[in-house]
N, C-alpha and C positions, 0 to 999 in steps of 0.2 A: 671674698664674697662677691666684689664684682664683677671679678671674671668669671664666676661661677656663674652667676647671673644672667650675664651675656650668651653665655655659650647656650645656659640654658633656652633660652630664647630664639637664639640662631635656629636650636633643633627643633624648637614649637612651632616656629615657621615652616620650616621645612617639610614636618609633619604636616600642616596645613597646606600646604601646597601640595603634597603629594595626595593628602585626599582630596582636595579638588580635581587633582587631577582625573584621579579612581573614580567621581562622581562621574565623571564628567563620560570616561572611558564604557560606565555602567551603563550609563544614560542611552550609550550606544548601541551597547549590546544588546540591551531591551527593547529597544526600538528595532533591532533586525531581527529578534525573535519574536516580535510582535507580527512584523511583516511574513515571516517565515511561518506564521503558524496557520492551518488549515482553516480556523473559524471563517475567519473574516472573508477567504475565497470563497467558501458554501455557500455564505449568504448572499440574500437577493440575486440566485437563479432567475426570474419573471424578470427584471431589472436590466439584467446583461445582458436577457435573451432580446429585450426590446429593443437597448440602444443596441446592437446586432444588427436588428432587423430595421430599426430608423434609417442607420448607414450606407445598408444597403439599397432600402427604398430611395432616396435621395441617388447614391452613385449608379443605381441601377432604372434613373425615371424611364430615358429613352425606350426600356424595351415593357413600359405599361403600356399596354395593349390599345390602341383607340378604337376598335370594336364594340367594345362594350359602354356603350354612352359617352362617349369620348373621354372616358375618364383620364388619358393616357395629357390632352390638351388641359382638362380641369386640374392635376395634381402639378404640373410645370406654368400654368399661369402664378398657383400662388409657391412655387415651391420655395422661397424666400421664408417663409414662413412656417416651415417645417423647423426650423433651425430653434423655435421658442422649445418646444421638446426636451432639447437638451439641457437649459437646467432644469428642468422640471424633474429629469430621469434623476440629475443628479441630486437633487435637495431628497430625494427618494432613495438614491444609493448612498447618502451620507448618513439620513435617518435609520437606514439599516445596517452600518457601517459594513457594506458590502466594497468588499475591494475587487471583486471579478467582475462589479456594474460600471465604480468609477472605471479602472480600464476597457472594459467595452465601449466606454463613451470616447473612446480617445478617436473611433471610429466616424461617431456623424461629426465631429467636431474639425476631423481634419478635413471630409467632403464637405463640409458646408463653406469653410473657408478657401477649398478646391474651387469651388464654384462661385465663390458670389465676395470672398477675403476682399480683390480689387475695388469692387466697391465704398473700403470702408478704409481707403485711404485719401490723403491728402484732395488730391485732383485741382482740381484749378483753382480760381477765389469764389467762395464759397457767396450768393447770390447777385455776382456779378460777372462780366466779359472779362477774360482775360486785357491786362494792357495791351498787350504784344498783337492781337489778333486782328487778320486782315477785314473779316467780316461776324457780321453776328447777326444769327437767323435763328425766330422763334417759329412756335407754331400752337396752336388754340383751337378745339370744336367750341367754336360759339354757343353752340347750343340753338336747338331751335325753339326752345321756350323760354330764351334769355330775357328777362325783365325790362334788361336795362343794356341794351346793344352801346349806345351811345357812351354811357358810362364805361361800356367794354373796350371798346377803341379808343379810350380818352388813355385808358387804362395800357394798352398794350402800347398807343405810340411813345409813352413814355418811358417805355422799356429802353427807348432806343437801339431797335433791332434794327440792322440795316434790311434785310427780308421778314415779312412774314407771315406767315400761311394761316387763314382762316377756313373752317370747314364748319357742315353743317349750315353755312349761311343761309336762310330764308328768301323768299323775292320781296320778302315784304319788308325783312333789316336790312336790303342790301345797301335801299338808298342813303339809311341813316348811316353805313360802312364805310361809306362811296362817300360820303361829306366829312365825318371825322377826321379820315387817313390822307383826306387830297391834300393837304397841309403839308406833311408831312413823306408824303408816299404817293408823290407824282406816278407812278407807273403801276399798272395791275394789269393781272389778268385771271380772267372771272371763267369758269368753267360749268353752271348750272351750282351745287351746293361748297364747290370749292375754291378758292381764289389765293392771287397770291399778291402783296401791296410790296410796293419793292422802292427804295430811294437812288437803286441804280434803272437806268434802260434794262429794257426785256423785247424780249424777239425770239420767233419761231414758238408761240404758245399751240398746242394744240392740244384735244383728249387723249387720255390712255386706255385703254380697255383692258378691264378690271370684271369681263364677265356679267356687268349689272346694266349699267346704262353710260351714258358720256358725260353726266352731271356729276360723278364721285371721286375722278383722278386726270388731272393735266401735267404737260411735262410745258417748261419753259426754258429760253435760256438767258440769264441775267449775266450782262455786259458788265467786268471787273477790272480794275486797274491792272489786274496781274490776267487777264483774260478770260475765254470765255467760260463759264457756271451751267451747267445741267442744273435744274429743281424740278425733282417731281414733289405733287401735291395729291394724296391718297386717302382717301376712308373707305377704307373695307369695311364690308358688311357686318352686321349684328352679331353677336352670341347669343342664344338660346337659351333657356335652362328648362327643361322638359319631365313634368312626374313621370312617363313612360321611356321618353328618348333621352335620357341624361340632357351633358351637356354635348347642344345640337353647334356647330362650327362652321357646315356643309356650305356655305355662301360664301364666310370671311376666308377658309381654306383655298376654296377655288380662287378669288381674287388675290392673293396672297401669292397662287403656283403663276398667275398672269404676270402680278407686277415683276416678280422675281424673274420673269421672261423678256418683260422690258428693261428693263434693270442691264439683264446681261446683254441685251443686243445695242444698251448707249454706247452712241462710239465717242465720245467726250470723256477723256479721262477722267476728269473733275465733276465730282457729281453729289447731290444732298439729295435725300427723300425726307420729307415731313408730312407728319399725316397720323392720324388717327387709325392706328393699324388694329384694333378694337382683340388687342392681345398684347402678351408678353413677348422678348424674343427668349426666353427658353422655351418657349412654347415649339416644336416641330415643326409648324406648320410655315414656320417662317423662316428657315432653312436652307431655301434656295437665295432669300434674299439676305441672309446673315451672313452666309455665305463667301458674297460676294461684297458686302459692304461694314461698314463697323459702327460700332454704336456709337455714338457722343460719350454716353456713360461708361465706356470701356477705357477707364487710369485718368478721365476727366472730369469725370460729373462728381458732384458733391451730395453722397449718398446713395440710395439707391431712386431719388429721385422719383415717388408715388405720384402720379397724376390723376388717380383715379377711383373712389369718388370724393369729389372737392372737397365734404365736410370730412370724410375720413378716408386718406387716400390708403386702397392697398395693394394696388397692383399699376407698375407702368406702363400702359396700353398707346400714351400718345411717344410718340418716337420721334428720332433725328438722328438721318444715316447718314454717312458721308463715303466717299469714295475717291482717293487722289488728294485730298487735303487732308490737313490735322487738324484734329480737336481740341482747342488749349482750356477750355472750361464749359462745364454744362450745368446748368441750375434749372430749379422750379420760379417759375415768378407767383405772384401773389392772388389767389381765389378772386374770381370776376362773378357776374351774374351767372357763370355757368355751371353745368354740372361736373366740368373737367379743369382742370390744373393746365395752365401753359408753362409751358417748356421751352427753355431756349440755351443756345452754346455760342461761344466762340470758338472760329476755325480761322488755319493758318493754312498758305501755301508753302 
């Protein structure tokens, strides 16, 4: 009887294991005939025709038109923000359990991360200067209805930037600027609403022509242990928002095709531009200057880095170019009395 027992057993197992097994093999086959079957592609047509067309609005911005209200400039300042879309399409293609919509998402999801993925890695240490770096240069529109200037420089020299660019200044904050930063930032040089406080030597400051006047961009050269530093200091013109003319650019464009002319004609290899470029650089218009110079935020900055507007940043309008050095980290520093975010990096020779 015990043997009998046994053996029976042996086969009860076995039997169990082999329909596990068959569960298991079922399991499969129904799941590829699941996929295999027509439903689920038919549905949510509207779904796939969208994300389709998200994908390609995003891989296709360059060629929207700026003719028509500049829409071409409005849809690449915020296009970072096209990217919310996609789950939205999909918590919609999953509620319909459309499987031709999830796959068509496969489309904005790989241009979104095409274009903007680098952002949303590591980069340097996140709201601080890298160790390693030679210098660290910030930059700030003060605002010119800033409450509390005083407070803003108390604020900024603590960052411990080795340069850094103030714009928008007042003639009426200057003095409060000029007393703060002397502390700290022995050397400036002052341009009409732009200036730059620096704790190295500076030489050969002079305007840039930017199209408007000589008060909105200066180029200087700030004296380094490792040699000489080009800094330009920039605020391009306004944007517009128009019920008739869209959005109007015609000012910030043209200074923009200028600086990008200076730009190219520095004969210093080594060069930084900081400044309130009162835009994005996917934006076009900035082009000539991208060009030729690289962003801080490009494999260093921490995040996408919103400077603008201070309570609810969503678009990075205030910039830091370099040219001939590295990048080793870019952050946001902390809301001051103004209407904008400062921004600052470290770089490396």
């Amino acid at each position: 009887m015990t043997q009998v027992d046994t053996a029976e057993t042996g086969r009860g197992d076995a039997g169990h294991q082999d329909t596990g097994s068959g569960t298991w093999r079922v399991g499969i086959r129904r799941a590829i005939r699941a996929g295999c079957r027509p439903e689920p592609w038919r549905r949510g047509p509207v779904l796939a025709a969208l994300a389709l067309l998200l994908g390609l609005f995003m891989l296709l911005h360059a060629w929207i038109p700026n003719r028509i209200g500049g829409l071409g400039s409005l849809v690449e300042t915020f296009l970072p923000w096209f990217g919310l879309f996609v789950p939205l399409l999909l918590a919609g293609a999953l509620s319909r359990r459309s499987a031709s919509a999830v796959a068509a998402l496969l489309l904005p999801v790989v241009v979104w991360l095409n274009l903007f993925g680098g952002l949303l890695g590591p980069g340097g240490p996140p709201g601080g200067s890298h160790p390693d770096s030679d210098l660290t240069v910030a930059s700030h529109n003060v605002g010119a209805d800033n409450p509390d200037p005083a407070g803003t420089a108390r604020d900024l020299a603590a960052s411990g930037a080795d340069v850094l660019a103030l714009l928008e200044v007042t003639p009426q904050a200057l003095s409060v600027y000029e007393t703060e930063l002397a502390a700290a930032y022995p050397y400036r040089a002052v341009r009409g609403t732009v200036g730059l406080w620096s704790k190295l030597p500076l030489s050969d400051t002079g305007p840039v022509d930017i199209g408007m006047d000589s008060s909105r961009a200066l180029r200087t050269t700030v004296a380094t242990d490792q040699g000489p530093l080009a800094v330009y200091v920039a605020h391009l013109g306004s944007v517009r928002v128009f019920p008739r003319n869209g959005f109007w650019t015609g000012q910030r464009d043209a200074g923009a095709r200028m600086l990008g002319e200076a730009v190219a004609a520095e004969r210093n290899e080594r060069m930084v531009l900081l400044g309130d470029l009162n835009g994005t650089l996917d934006d076009r218009a900035f082009d000539g200057i991208a060009s030729r110079m690289r962003s801080v935020q490009d494999g260093a900055g921490d995040g996408f880095g919103f400077s603008w507007p201070a309570k609810f940043p969503v678009a990075r309008i205030d910039q830091i170019l370099v040219r001939g050095v590295e990048p080793d980290s870019s952050w946001v520093l902390p809301a001051t009395g103004s209407d904008h975010l400062p921004v600052a990096a470290g770089i490396s020779w």
